[in-house]
SESE-480953 format. One record per residue (C-alpha): residue number from 1; residue in one letter; x, y negated, z. Coordinates in steps of 0.05 Angstrom, whole numbers. Layout:
REM SESE-480953
R / n / res / u / v / w
R / NUM / A / X / Y / Z
...
***
This chain:
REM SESE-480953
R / n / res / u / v / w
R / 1 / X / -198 / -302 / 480
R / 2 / X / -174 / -228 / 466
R / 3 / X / -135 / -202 / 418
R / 4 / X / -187 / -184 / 368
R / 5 / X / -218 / -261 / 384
R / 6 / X / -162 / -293 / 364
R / 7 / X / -140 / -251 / 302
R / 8 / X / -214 / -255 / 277
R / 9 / X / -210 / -332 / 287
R / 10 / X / -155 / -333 / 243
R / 11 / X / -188 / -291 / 188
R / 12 / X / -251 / -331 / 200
R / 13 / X / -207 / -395 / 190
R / 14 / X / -196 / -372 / 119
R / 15 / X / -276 / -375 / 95
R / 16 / X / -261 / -451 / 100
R / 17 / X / -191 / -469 / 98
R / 18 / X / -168 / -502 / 37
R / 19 / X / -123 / -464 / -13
R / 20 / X / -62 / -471 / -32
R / 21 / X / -29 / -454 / -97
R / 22 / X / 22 / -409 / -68
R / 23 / X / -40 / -381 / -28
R / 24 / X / -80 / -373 / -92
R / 25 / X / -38 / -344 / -132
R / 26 / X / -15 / -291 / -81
R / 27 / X / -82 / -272 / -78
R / 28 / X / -93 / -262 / -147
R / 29 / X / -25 / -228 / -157
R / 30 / X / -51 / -170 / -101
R / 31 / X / -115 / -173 / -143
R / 32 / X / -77 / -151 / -203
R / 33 / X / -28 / -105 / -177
R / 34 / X / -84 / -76 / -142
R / 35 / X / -119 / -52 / -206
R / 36 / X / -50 / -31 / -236
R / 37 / X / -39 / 17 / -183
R / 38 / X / -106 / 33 / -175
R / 39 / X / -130 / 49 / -251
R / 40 / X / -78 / 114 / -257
R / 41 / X / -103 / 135 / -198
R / 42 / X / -175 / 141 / -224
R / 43 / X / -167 / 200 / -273
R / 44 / X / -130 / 242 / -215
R / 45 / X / -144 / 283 / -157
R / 46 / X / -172 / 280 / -104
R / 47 / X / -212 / 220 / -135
R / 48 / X / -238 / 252 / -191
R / 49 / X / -255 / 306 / -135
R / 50 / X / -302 / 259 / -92
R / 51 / X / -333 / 232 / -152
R / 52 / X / -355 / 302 / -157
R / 53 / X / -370 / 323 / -92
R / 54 / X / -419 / 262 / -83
R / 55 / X / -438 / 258 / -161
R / 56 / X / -511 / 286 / -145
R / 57 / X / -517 / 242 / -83
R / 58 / X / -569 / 179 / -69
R / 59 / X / -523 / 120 / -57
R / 60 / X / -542 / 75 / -124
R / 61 / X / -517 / 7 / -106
R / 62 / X / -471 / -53 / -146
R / 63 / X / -411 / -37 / -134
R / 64 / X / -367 / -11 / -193
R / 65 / X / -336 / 52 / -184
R / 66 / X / -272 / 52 / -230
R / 67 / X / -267 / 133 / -214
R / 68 / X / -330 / 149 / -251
R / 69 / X / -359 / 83 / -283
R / 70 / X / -426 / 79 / -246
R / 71 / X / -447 / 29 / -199
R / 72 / X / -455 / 55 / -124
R / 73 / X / -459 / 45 / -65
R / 74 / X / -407 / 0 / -27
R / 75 / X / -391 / 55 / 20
R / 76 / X / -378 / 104 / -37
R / 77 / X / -343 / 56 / -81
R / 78 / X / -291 / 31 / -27
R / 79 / X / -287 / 108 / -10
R / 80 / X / -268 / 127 / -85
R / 81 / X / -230 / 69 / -111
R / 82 / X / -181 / 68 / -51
R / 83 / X / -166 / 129 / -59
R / 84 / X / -146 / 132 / -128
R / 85 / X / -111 / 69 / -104
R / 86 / X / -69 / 102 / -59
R / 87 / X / -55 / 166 / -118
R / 88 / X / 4 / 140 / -150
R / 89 / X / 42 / 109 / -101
R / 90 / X / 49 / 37 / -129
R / 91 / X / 6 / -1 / -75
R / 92 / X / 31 / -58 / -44
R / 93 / X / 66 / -58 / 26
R / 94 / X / 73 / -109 / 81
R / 95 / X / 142 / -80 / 106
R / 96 / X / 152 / -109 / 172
R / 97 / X / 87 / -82 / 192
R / 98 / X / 95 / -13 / 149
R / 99 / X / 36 / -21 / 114
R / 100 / X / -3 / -15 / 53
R / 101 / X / -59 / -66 / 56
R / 102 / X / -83 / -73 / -16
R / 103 / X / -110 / -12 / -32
R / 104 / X / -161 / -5 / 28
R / 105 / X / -174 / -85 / 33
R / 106 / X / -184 / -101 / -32
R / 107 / X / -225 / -35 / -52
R / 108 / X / -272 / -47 / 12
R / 109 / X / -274 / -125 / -9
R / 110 / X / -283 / -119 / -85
R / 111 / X / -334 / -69 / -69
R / 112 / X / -381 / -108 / -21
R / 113 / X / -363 / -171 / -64
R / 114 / X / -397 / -143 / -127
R / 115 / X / -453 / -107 / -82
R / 116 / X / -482 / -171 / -52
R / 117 / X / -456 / -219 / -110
R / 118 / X / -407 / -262 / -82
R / 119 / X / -371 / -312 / -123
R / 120 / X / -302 / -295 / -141
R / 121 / X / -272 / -348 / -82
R / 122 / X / -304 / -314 / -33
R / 123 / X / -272 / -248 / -51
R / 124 / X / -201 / -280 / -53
R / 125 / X / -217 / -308 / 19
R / 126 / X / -242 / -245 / 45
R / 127 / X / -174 / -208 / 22
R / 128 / X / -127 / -268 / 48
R / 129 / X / -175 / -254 / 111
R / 130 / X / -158 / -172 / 119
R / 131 / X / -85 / -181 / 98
R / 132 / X / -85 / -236 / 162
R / 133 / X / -113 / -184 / 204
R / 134 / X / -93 / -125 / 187
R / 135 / X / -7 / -138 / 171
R / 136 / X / -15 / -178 / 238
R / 137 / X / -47 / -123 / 273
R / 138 / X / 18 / -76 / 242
R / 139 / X / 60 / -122 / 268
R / 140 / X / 45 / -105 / 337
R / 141 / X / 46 / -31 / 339
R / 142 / X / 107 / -20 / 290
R / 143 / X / 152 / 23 / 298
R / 144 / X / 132 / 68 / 350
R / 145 / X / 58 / 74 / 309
R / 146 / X / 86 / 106 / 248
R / 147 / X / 119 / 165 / 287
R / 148 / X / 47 / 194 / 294
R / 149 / X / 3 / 150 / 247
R / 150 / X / -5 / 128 / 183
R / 151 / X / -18 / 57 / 190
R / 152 / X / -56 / 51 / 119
R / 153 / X / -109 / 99 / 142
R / 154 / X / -106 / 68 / 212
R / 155 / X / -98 / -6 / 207
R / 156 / X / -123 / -16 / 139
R / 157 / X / -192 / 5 / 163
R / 158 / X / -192 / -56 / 217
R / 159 / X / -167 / -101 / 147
R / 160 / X / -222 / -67 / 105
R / 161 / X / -282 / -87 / 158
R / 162 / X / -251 / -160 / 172
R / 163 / X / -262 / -172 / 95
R / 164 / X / -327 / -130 / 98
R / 165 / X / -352 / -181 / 156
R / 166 / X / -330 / -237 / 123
R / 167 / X / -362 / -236 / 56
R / 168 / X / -428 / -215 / 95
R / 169 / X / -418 / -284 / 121
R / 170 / X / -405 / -268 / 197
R / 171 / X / -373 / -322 / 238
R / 172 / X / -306 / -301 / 280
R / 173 / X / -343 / -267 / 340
R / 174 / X / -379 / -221 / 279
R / 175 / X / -315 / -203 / 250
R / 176 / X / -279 / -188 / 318
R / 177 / X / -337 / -140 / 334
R / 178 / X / -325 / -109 / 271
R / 179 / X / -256 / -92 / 278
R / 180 / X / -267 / -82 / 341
R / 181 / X / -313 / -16 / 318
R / 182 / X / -262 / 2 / 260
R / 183 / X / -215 / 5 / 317
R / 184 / X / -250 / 72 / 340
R / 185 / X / -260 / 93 / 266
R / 186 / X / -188 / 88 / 245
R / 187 / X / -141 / 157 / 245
R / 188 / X / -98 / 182 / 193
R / 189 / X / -39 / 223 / 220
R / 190 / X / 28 / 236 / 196
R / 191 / X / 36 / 307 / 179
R / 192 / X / -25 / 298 / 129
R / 193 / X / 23 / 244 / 104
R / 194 / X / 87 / 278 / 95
R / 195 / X / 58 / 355 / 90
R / 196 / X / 35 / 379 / 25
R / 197 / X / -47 / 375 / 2
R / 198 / X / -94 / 310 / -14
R / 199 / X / -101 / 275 / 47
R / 200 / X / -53 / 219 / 41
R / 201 / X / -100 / 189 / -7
R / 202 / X / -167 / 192 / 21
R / 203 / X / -124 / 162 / 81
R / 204 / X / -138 / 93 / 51
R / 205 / X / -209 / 124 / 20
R / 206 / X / -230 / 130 / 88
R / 207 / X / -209 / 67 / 121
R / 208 / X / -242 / 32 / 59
R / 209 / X / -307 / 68 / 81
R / 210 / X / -306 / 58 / 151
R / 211 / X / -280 / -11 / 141
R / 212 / X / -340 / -24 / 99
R / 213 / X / -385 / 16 / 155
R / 214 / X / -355 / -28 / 221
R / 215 / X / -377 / -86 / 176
R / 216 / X / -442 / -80 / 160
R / 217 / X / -458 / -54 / 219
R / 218 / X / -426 / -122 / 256
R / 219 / X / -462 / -159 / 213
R / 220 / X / -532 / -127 / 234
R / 221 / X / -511 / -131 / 301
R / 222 / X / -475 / -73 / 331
R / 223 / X / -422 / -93 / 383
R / 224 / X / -362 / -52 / 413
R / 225 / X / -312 / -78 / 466
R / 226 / X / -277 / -142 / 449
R / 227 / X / -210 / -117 / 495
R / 228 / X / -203 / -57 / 444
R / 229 / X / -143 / -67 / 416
R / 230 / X / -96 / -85 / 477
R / 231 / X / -129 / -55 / 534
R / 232 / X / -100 / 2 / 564
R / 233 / X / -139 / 53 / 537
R / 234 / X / -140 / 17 / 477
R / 235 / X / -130 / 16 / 398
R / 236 / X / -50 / -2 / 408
R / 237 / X / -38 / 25 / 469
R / 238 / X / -72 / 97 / 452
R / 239 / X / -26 / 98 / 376
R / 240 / X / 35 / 67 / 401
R / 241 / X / 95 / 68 / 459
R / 242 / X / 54 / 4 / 499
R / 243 / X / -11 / -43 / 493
R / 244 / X / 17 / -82 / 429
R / 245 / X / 86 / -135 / 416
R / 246 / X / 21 / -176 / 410
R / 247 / X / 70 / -247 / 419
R / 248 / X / 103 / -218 / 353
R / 249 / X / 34 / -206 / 315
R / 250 / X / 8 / -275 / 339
R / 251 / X / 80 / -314 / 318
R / 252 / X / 67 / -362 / 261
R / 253 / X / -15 / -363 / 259
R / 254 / X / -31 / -422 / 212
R / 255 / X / 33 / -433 / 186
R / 256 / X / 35 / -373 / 147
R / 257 / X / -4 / -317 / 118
R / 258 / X / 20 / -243 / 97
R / 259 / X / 2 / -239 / 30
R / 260 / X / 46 / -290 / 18
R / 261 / X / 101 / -241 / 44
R / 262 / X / 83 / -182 / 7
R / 263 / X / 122 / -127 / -30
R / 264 / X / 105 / -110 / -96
R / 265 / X / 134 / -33 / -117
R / 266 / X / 182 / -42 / -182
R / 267 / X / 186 / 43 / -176
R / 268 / X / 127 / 94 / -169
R / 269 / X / 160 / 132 / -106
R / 270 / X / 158 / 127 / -34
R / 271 / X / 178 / 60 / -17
R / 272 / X / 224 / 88 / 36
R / 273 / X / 267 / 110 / -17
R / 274 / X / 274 / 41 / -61
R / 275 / X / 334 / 18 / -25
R / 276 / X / 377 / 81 / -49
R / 277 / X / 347 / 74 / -120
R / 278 / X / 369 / -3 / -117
R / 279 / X / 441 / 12 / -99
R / 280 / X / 448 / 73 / -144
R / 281 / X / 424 / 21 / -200
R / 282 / X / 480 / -29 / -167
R / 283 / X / 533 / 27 / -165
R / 284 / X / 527 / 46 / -238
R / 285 / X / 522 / -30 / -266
R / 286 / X / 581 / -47 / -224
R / 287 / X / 632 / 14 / -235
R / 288 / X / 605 / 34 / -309
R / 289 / X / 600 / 106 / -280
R / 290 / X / 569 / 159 / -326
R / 291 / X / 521 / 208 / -304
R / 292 / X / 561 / 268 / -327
R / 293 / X / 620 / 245 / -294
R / 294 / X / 579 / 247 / -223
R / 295 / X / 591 / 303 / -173
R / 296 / X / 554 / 273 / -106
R / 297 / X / 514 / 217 / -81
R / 298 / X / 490 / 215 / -7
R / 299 / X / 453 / 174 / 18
R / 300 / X / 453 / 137 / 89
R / 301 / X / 387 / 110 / 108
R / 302 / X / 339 / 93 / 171
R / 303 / X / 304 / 150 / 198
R / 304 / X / 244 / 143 / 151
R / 305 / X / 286 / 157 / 87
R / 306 / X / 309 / 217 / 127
R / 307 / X / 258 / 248 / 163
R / 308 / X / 200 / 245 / 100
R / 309 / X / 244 / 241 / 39
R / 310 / X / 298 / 290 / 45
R / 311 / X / 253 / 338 / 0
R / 312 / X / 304 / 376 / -36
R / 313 / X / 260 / 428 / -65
R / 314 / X / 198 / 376 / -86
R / 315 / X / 138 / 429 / -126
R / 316 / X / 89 / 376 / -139
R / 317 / X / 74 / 306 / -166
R / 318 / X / 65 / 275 / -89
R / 319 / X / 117 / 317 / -63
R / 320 / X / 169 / 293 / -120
R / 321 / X / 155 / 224 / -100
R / 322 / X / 173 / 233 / -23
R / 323 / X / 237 / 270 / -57
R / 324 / X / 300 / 224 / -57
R / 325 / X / 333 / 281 / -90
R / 326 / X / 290 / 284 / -142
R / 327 / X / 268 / 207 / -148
R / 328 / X / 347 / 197 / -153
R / 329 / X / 360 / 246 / -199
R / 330 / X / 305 / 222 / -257
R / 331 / X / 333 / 158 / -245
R / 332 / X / 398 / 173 / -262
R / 333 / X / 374 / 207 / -322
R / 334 / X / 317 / 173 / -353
R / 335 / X / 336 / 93 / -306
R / 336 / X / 265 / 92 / -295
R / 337 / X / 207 / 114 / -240
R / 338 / X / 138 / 103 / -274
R / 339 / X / 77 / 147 / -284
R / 340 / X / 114 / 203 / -337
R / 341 / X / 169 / 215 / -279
R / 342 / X / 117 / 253 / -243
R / 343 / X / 89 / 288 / -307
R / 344 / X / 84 / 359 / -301
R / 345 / X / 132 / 371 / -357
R / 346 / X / 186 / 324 / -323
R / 347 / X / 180 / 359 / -248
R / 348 / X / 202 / 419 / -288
R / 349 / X / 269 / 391 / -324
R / 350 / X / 327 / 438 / -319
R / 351 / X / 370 / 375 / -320
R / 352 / X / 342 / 326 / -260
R / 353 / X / 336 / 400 / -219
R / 354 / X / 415 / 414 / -232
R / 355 / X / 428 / 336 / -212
R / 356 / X / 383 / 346 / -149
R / 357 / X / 428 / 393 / -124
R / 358 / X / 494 / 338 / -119
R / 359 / X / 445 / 292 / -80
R / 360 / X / 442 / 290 / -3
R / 361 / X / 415 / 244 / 54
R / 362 / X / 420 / 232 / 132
R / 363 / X / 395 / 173 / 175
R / 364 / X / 439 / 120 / 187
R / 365 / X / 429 / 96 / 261
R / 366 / X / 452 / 29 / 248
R / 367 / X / 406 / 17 / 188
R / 368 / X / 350 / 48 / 228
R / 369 / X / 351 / -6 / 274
R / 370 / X / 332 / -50 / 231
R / 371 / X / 275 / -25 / 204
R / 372 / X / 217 / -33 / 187
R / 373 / X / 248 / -117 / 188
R / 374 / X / 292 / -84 / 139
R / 375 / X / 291 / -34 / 86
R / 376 / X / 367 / -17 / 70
R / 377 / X / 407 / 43 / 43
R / 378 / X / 480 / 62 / 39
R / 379 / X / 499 / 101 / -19
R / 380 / X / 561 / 142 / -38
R / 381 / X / 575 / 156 / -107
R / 382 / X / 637 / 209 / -124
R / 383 / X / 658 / 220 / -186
R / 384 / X / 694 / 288 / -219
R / 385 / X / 766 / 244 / -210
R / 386 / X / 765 / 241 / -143
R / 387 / X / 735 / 171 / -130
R / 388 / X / 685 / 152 / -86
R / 389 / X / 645 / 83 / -95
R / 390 / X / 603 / 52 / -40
R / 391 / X / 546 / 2 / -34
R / 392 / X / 500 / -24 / 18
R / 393 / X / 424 / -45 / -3
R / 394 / X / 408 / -94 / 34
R / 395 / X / 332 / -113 / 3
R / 396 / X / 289 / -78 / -44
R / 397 / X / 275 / -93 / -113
R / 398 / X / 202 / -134 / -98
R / 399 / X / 208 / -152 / -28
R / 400 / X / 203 / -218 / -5
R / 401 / X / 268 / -232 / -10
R / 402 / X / 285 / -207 / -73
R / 403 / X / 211 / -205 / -109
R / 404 / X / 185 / -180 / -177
R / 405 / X / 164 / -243 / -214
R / 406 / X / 97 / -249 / -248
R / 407 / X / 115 / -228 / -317
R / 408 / X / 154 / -164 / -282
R / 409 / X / 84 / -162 / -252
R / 410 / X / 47 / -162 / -311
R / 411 / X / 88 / -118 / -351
R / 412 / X / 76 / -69 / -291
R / 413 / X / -4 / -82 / -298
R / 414 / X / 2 / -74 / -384
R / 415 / X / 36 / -3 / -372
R / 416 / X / -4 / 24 / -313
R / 417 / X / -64 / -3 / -333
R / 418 / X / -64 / 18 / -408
R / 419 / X / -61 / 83 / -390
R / 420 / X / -130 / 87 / -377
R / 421 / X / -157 / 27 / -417
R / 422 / X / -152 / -5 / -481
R / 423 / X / -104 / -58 / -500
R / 424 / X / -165 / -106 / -507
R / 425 / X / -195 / -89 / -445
R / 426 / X / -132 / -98 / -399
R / 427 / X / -128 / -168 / -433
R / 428 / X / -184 / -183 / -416
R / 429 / X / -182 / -152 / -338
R / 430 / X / -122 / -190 / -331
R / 431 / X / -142 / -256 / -354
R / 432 / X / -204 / -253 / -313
R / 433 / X / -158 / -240 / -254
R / 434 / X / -102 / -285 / -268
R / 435 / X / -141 / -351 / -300
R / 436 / X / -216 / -350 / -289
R / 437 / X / -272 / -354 / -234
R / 438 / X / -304 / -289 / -256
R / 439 / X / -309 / -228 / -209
R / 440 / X / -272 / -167 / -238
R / 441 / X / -329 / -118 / -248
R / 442 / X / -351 / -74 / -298
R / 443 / X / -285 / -51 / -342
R / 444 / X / -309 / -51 / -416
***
């Protein structure tokens, strides 16, 4: 079999396979954090800007729009609700692939799910399905990928069709066609992720769409080349330094799944910069250090934390949260990174701008080879005696190794989610999520 074959078997495998607890409740964990990252995002641009750009359009459907409240279109529900997914910069990543998988999966799969009617199982299978798929496919193009792409907008589209094709019940050769076409639909490049403007948003908008596109189309049977991900003028070969580590993507099929392995973001920044955040929290536990009594922290990191993060001079909301300078500095002074750091009145605090000024980062060659397996920051902390403290950050808060538990979980999902509904009607969202059968739909 090919590449795209065998991956699709093993997403296929999951319409049947049985459960497991640890499998289940992964699943509904994404499920949640998904709408807690996702809800903010809905009463922001660029969302609230496609919900009017295509307001006066045709595309009546079943799927829930969270954006606007109407019931659309799949196509234009997956489109609007990953976006606004991808707004706030809480989203789940798979960090050895570098990749956010929730908020295109899950939008495409929620969205098709609640077109066509599916019971709730078959909408955790399809996600378990697209995380396979998709991290897997990361996996194999990491780390050479991300100097051009962004592998959300690129690989989450392939993730967004294998969960499209699956809940429109196509068997593995279906699904491997369909990723097969979202392999020629996927592009998202990296300047519209680290330069200023919109884009970085629809990035997982769009590979919700197309992901949603590749699958119906699969389904009604529309084929592309089964060798399109590791041929040589293929999907890997044409966004990476060679065809695919495809022995690395493949390692551990059936005895493990990624969204087992996920990370789940404790701060509402780039992730790339949770490792400095985590030691700076270590440094002041451990030596007691005051925030007045602080005249420099650098940071060493890998080349990511670098190269998009060293934003000294950060003018808006997504530009502060690519900012270590400025994420470390409203840390320091507020020991928190939710939704009000980014407020317009906070970006414009005399205070965190006079901190960001004592804060400094280069790449760390060492640490940088390491990543993406690793996440890990060095940080220097000097104070107005003379002193200097160090600490290496080895994990992030929320990664495998050192994970958010569920009630850190849910007391992420109560904060992010009641800012845009009720008390009563998070309950109630979350229960659904959490303890029933029902599919999350309509948010009353």
């Amino acid at each position: 079999m090919s590449i795209v074959q065998t991956l699709a078997t093993a997403a296929h495998h999951w319409n049947t396979a049985a459960l497991t607890d640890e499998v289940t409740l992964a699943t509904r964990k994404a499920l949640l954090d998904w709408f807690a990252t996702t809800l903010p995002g809905t009463t922001q641009a660029p969302a609230t800007l496609l919900a009017s750009a295509f307001s006066a359009l045709p595309c009546q459907g079943n799927a829930v729009s969270y954006v606007d409240g109407t019931h659309r279109s799949p196509r234009y529900a997956a489109l609007v609700n990953a976006t606004a997914s991808h707004t706030v910069e809480f989203d789940d990543i798979f960090k050895d692939g570098g990749y956010h998988p929730g908020s295109p999966t899950i939008a495409a799969a929620l969205a098709v799910a609640q077109e066509i009617g599916a019971e709730v199982q078959a909408l955790h299978r399809a996600i378990i399905g697209g995380y396979e798929l998709g991290c897997r496919v990361a996996l194999a193009i990491q780390p050479s990928h991300y100097r051009y792409w962004h592998t959300t907008a690129t690989v989450g589209t392939l993730g967004a069709a294998t969960a499209t094709a699956m809940l429109l019940g196509g068997n593995a050769e279906t699904i491997a066609h369909a990723v097969a076409l979202a392999s020629s639909f996927a592009a998202g490049h990296q300047q519209n992720l680290q330069g200023s403007g919109m884009a970085k948003p629809l990035h997982a908008g769009h590979a919700a769409e197309a992901g949603v596109l590749a699958g119906y189309a699969a389904s009604h049977g529309v084929t592309a080349s089964l060798a399109s991900l590791e041929a040589p003028a293929g999907f890997a070969a044409a966004t990476s330094d060679s065809p695919g580590d495809w022995q690395r993507a493949l390692a551990g099929i059936g005895e493990w799944t990624p969204i087992t392995r996920m990370t789940i973001k404790a701060h509402g920044c780039c992730g790339h910069i949770f490792p400095a955040i985590d030691g700076l929290a270590t440094l002041l536990a451990t030596t007691g250090t005051q925030v007045e009594a602080i005249t420099h922290i650098h940071v060493e990191g890998y080349a990511a934390t670098h190269q998009m993060c060293d934003r000294p001079e950060p003018t808006t909301p997504q530009e502060a949260r690519f900012s270590l300078q400025y994420s470390l500095a409203t840390y320091l002074l507020t020991r928190r990174l939710r939704l009000e750091a980014f407020a317009p009145e906070t970006l414009v605090r005399r205070d965190i701008r006079a901190l960001m000024e004592r804060i400094s980062v280069e790449e760390d060659r060492e640490l940088s080879a390491h990543y993406p397996t690793q996440r890990m920051a060095r940080v220097h902390l000097t104070t107005t005696d003379g002193q200097t403290f160090s600490h290496l950050q080895t994990c992030r808060k929320g990664d495998p190794e050192n994970p958010l538990s569920l009630e850190e979980l849910i007391a992420k999902y109560d904060e992010l989610s009641q800012q845009v509904l009720s008390k009563h009607a998070s309950k109630a969202l979350k229960r659904k999520i959490l303890d029933t059968h029902e599919m999350p739909a309509t948010l009353v």
